[in-house]
C-alpha positions, 0 to 999 in steps of 0.5 A: 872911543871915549877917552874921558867924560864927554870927549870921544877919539875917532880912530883911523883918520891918521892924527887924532880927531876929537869929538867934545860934547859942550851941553847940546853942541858938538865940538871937533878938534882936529880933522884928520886927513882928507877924506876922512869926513865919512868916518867922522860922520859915521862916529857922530852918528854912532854917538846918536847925535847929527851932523848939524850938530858939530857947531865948531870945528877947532884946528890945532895947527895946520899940518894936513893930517889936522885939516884934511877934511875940514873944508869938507866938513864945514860944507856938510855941517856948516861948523865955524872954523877956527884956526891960530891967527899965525896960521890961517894964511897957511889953512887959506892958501895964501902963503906956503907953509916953510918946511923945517930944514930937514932931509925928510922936511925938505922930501916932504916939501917935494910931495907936498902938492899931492898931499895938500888940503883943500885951502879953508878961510877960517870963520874964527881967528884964534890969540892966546887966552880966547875961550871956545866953549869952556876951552882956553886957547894957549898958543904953543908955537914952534911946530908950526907958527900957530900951533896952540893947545886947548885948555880945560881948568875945569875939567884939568885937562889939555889938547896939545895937538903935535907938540907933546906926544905919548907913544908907548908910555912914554912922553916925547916932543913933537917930530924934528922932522916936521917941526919949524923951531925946535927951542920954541916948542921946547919953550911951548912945552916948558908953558904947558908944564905951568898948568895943572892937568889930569889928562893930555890929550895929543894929535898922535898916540894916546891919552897920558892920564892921571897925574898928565902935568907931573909927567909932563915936567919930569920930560921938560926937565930931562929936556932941559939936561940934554940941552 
């Protein structure tokens, strides 16, 4: 579905993957995970437009419901993959991911090998304020190392991948569960309230529009209380 101008979700990839229209070329935000390659190219194809066309395919961090499918993705269409320079050791296979010191964390890691995404070399290493396309990359970390939001002056809107979510209507930070340091994405949340923003796009639940950025300060804030 279209969530706004030029920006299309793919709907049942488990975390939420994002088609992004740049002039002729298809950006994909997110992968979903493994073996969600045929329902991706099924939308694009819906969109009348072609495979080869997804030029890049932007990973917002490595969690395997972000970048299940994109080694497949990039055979098929032959995108760039680009990745937070904090976490491409991970999306390669080069070192292990740390699991957060959780109970569920810990359950997760035990599962881990059956769950793990085929490793990636990224085409493209990410730092905070490079562009794609028109989006400026914000390196959000604390979900995981690299994990970074995507941002559009523009348009006045931004991808966060899992370090904000809006559920239900209600605005909330990413799971503790599967998340390495809690006060540094608080501290990420904190930079993302500095920016103005209609629309916030997150890798699970749905579009928080209009007045995204205000919501987004009042949760900052009542975090802030809490702590």
């Amino acid at each position: 579905m279209e969530v706004t101008a030029g920006i299309h979700k793919v709907d049942g990839v488990n975390a939420n993957v994002y088609l992004v229209l740049d002039q002729q070329e298809l950006m994909l935000i997110d992968s979903g995970m493994p073996r969600s390659t045929r329902r991706i190219l099924d939308y694009v194809d819906k969109m009348k437009r072609k495979p080869s066309e997804i030029t890049r395919i932007v990973l917002t961090h490595c969690h395997v419901d972000h970048v299940g499918s994109a080694e497949e993705l990039k055979e098929l269409t032959n995108a760039k993959v680009a990745i937070h320079q904090e976490d491409a050791q991970f999306l390669a296979g080069e070192k292990p991911l740390p699991s957060p010191r959780s109970t569920l964390g810990l359950i997760f890691k035990a599962f881990s090998p059956f769950f793990k995404p085929r490793p990636i070399k990224p085409d493209i290493i990410l730092n905070e304020g490079d562009k794609v396309g028109k989006l400026m990359v914000v390196h959000t970390p604390g979900h995981t190392p690299g994990s970074i939001s995507l941002y559009d002056p523009e348009r006045k809107l931004i991808f966060v991948g899992d370090t904000i979510r809006y559920v239900n209507g209600k605005v909330s930070g990413p799971p503790k569960q599967f998340t390495l340091d809690m006060d540094e994405a608080l501290q990420s949340i904190a930079k993302i309230s500095k920016l103005e923003f209609e629309v916030m796009l997150s890798g699970h639940g749905d579009a928080l529009k209009p007045n995204a950025s205000q919501r987004v300060r009042e949760f900052y804030t009542s975090q802030q209380k809490e702590s």
